[in-house]
Steps between C-alpha positions, in 0.01 A plus 500: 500500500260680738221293661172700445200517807234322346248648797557885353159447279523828337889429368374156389199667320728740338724221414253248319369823286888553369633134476300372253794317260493187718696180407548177738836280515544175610688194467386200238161745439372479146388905605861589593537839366170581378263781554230440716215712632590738773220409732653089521803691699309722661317164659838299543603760724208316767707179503697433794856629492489703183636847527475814334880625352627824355790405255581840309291815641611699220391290256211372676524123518410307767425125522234312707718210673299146570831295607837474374400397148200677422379845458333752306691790311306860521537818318324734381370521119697680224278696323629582207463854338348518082806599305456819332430479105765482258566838370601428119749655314383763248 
């Protein structure tokens, strides 16, 4: 995992328009796993410590790290594509 420059606005800007799948872990939290609203990470990142990680490039997943057992999950959205019609059978 890659530590990410929080002070590079225009990456971070670029960043918050992708990641917008954002879910938060932490321990004995009734919210452990669930989706929250991007811009509640987005602020986290403010409190003291909390870092900005890259975890998979490729797939683009990175996490917003508060302390050893908390953080927020980012990715970006699937958007799924309409199937095409069901050609019938004549």
């Amino acid at each position: 995992m890659r530590t990410i420059d929080t002070s590079d606005e225009l990456l971070i800007s670029r960043l918050r328009e992708r990641l917008t799948d954002v879910r938060y872990y932490g321990l004995d939290n009734e919210y452990a796993g669930k989706t929250v609203l991007s811009g509640t990470a987005w602020k986290a990142l403010d409190e003291p410590g909390a870092r900005l990680v890259e975890v998979n490039a490729l797939l683009g997943i990175y996490k917003i790290v508060l302390d050893d057992h908390r953080w927020y999950q980012l990715r970006p959205a699937v958007e799924f594509e309409p199937l095409p019609p069901v050609v019938q059978a004549a």
